[in-house]
N, C-alpha and C positions, 0 to 999 in steps of 0.2 A: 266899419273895419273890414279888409280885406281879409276872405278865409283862405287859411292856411291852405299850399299845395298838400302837406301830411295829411288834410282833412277833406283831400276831395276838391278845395281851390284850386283856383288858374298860377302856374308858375312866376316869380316875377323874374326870372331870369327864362328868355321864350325860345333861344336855340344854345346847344353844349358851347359851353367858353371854351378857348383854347387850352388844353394840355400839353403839357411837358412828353404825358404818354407817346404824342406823333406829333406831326408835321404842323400840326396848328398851332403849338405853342414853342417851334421849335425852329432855331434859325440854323437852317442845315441846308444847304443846293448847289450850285452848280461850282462854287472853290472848294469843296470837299471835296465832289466829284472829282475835278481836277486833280488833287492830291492825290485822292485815292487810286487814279488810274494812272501819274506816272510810276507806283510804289507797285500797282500790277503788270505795267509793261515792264519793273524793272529786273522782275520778277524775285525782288530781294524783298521779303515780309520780314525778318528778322533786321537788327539794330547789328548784329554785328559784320551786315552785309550791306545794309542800305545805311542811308544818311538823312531820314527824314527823322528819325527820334532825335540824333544830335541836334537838327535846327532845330527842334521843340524845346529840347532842353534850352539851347543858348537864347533863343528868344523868349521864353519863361523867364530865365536868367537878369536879359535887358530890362524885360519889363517890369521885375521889380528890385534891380539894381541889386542884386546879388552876385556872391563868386561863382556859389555851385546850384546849378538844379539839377535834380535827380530823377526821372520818369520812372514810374514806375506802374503797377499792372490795378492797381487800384487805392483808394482813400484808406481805408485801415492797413493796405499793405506801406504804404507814405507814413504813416504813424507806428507801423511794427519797424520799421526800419528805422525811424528815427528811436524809439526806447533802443531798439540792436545796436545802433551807435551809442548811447549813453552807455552798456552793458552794465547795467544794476546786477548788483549781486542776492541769490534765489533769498526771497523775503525784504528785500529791500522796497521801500514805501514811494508810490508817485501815489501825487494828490490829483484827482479829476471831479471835474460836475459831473451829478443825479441825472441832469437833464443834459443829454447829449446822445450818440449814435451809439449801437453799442461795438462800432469798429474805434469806440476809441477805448475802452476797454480790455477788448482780444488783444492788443499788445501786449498791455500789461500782464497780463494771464497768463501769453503766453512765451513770456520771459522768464516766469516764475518772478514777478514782482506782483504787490497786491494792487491794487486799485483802493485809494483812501479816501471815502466821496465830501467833497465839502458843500454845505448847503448855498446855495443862490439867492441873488439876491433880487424882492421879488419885483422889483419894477420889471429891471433889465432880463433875468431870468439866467443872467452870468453866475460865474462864480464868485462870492462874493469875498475879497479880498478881505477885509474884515473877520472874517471866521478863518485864515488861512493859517494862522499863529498856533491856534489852540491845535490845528491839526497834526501839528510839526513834529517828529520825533527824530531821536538822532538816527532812526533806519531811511526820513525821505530824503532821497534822492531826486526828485524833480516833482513838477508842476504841466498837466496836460492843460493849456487855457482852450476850451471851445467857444468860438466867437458865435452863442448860437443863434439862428435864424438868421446871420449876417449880419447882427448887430455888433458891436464889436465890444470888448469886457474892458474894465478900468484897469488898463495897462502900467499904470503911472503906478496904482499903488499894488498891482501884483509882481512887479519887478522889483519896486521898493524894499517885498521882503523875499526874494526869491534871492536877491544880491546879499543882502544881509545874511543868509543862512547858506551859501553858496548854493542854489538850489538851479540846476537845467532848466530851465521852462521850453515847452514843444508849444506852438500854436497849433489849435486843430483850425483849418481856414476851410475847410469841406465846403462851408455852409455861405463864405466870408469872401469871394472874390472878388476884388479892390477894395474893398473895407477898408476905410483908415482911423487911425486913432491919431488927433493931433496931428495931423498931415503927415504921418508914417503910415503905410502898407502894412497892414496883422499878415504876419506873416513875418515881417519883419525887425519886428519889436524883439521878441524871444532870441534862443538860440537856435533854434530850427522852426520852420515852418510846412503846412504840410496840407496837401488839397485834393480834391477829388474832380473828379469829370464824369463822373456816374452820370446817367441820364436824367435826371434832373436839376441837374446843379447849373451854376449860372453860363459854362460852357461846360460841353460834352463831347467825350467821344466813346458814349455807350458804358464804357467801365474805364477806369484809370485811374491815374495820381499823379504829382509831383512832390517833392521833397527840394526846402530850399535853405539856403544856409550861407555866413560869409564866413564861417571857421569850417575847419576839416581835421582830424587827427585828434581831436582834445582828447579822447579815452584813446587811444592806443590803434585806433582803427580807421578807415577812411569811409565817410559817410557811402559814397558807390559801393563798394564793398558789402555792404550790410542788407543792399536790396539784390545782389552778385551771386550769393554762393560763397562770399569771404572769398573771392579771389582778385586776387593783385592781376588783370590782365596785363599793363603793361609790362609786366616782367616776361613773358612771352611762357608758355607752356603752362602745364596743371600743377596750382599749385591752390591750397583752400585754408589762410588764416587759422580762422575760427568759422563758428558754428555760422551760420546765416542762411536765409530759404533763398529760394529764385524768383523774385517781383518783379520782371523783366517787360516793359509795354516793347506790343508791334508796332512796326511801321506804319498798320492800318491804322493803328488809333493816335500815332504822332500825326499822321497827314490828316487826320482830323482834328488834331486838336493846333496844328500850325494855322489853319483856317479859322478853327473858331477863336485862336486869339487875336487875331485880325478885327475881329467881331465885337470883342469882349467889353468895351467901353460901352459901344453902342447899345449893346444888349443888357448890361448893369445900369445906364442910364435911364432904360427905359421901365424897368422894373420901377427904380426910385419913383422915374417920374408914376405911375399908374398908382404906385402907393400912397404918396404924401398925397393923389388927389382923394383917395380913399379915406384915410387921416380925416380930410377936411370934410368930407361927405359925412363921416360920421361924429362930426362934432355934434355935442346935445345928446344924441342918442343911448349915453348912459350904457356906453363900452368901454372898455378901457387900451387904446394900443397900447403893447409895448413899449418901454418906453426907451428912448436914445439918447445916450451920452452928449453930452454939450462938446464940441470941437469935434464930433467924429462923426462918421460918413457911415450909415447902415446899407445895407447892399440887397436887401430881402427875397430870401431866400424862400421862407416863409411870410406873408402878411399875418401878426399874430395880435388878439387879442382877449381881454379875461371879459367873461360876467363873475359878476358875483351873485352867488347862489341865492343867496336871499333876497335879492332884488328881483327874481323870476318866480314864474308858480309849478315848474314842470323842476326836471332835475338837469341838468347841462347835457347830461348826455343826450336828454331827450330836444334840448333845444339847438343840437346840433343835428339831430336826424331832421328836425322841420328844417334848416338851412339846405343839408342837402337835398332835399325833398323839393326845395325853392330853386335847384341846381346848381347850389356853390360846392365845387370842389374842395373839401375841408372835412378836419375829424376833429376829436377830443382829446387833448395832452398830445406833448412829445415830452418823451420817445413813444409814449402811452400814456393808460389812465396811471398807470404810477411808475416810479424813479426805478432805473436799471436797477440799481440792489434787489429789488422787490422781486425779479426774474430769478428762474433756480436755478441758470449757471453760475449765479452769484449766490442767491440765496440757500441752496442745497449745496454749493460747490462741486460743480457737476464738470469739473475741468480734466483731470489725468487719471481717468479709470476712475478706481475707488477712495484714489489716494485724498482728493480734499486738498491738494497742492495749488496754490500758495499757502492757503491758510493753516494749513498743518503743518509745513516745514516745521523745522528746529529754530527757535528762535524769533519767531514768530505771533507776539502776543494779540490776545484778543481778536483772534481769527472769526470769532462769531461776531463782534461789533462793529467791524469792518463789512462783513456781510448783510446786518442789517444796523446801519449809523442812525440817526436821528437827523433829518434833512426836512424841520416841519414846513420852509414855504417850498422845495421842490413838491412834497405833496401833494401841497396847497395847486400848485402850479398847473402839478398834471391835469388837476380834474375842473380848474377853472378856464384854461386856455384854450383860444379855437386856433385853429392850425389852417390857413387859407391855401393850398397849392399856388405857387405865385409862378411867371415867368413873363419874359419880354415883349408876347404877342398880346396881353390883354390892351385894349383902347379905350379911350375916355367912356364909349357908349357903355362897354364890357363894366367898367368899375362903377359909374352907374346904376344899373344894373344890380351887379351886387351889393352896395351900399342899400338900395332899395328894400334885397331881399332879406338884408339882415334888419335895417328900420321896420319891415313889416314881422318879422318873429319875433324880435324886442317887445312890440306893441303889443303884439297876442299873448304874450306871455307876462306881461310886468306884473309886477305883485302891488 
């Protein structure tokens, strides 16, 4: 048996993979350049002077057949905007998963809505529509679906009771670009959908979002608006609705992200492809991938898979330090070793000064159960799942490679 790199061994992974962190794992050159430099000649950095965020929008728009997209300045500012277009009233209930970012939370917060967490379901690591019933009170107002790692959640049966109970559903697609369910677009399924361009997402332009939608006006208000300042520009002069912040993307990061959608096919294809041969590499090896929906398209954001703890003789966490030690890019749990609630922005309620707002309003029951719920496979999830960094640059040698490095810590560790 090969000794372990943690122990002093030869790496089986023998130069850095590419990362998302820079140019290795990142498909960025010379048509961003291009963007980027007529948006400096033109010397209009703002949207409300240039016209490279409009074409962003409208080609967002195209590409996933909707009326409106929305740009906006980053992934949680797409999901505070889209609760700001629902306008739940302070204490009103949206449902979300344990296991997800915690920018999909901060809307909720900071609408003065609670965040209700339902437990996942442990193959997929979604939310599991199945628990979604018991969660229901007549305060919720909506449903956050995170399609996470880019796999995409069972859409059929969480719309099933979202319709039933009239309930919003927001996609979080952060993680989920071109992901489909059933040959639909997540993102498209819900009433709003909502995505990021952070720097490691499957296109980037460093920080951003979009916001996508075929309705407008349902609560009273106009989804632009909500990432605006609540102002009706068209009307011409200062005028401010209602409350709303300023989620406003530059011109610098539509011209980058007009190029990377150019891209985007190509670069989710290739992701797939590096995975599923991953997948097969580590058939036998007594891992577990994730698992994916029958009809639906995962996009992987993350490459994720569970040990189970008693099948090893170290503890997970220690069998993920010998992986990185082997030089795979990977950690233990998302978001972490345990579920958002568990954090003491939630768990102390450490939101509006002293106050404990949401959870303390008026009317407001069970503030402390909400803050720590009973999610026993997201748990479960945090502490058995490895979290692989994935992107489009990795090649057949690369995954390889890595398959290698985790058959050789599996081996030294089995029980």
């Amino acid at each position: 048996m090969k000794k372990l790199a943690i122990d002093g061994g030869d790496k089986a992974i023998i130069s850095p993979l590419p990362t998302f962190r820079d140019a290795s794992g990142r498909s960025l050159g010379s048509e961003e350049i291009e963007q980027l430099k007529e948006v400096i000649e033109s010397g209009s950095l703002s949207f409300l002077s240039g016209s490279k965020t409009g074409e962003f929008e409208r080609k967002f728009a195209t590409l996933y057949g909707v009326k409106t997209a929305v740009s906006v300045s980053s992934g949680t500012a797409s999901l505070h905007t889209a609760v700001s277009y629902l306008n739940p009233e302070p204490g009103d209930e949206i449902l979300v998963s344990p296991i997800t970012d915690m920018g999909s939370i901060i809307p909720i917060l900071a609408q003065l809505a609670v965040p209700v967490f339902v437990d996942v379901d442990p193959e997929t690591q979604n939310m599991d529509a199945a628990k979604l019933e018991a969660a229901i009170t007549s305060r919720t107002k909506a449903i956050i679906v995170t399609h996470i790692y880019g796999n995409p959640a069972d859409m059929d049966a969480i719309m099933e009771v979202a319709n039933r109970h009239n309930l919003f559903v927001i996609e979080d697609c952060a993680q989920a670009h071109l992901a489909t369910y059933k040959g639909r677009l997540c993102g498209t399924i819900g009433h709003v959908g909502c995505f990021s361009f952070q720097q490691s997402k499957h296109m980037t332009t460093g920080d951003g979002g979009m916001v996508i939608s075929n309705e407008d006006n349902r609560f009273g208000r106009e989804l632009r608006q909500c990432s605006d300042k609540g102002w009706p520009r068209n009307k011409g002069g200062r005028d401010h609705l209602f409350l709303a912040l300023n989620y406003h993307m530059t011109e610098l990061q539509a011209a980058v992200g007009i190029a990377q959608l150019h891209k985007l096919q190509k670069m989710v294809d290739a992701r797939r492809s590096s995975a599923f041969k991953l997948t097969e590499l580590l058939e036998g090896s007594r891992v577990t991938p994730t698992k994916i929906l029958p009809a639906t398209t995962a996009t992987f954001f993350f490459y994720t898979f569970r040990i189970n703890p008693e099948d090893i003789s170290v503890s997970t966490a220690d069998f993920v330090k010998a992986l990185v030690a082997e030089g795979i890019d990977c950690f233990l749990g998302y978001p972490g070793k345990m579920p958002l609630y568990r954090y003491p922005v939630i768990k102390d309620a450490l939101t509006f000064g002293s106050s404990g707002f949401p959870y303390s309003l008026p009317g407001v029951e069970n503030g402390a159960r909400h803050r720590q719920p009973s999610c026993p496979e997201a748990e479960k999830a945090c502490v058995e799942t490895v979290c692989i960094w994935w992107n489009e640059c990795l090649t057949r040698e690369h995954v390889e490679q890595i398959a290698a490095a985790i058959r050789k810590v599996r081996s030294a560790y089995a029980r």
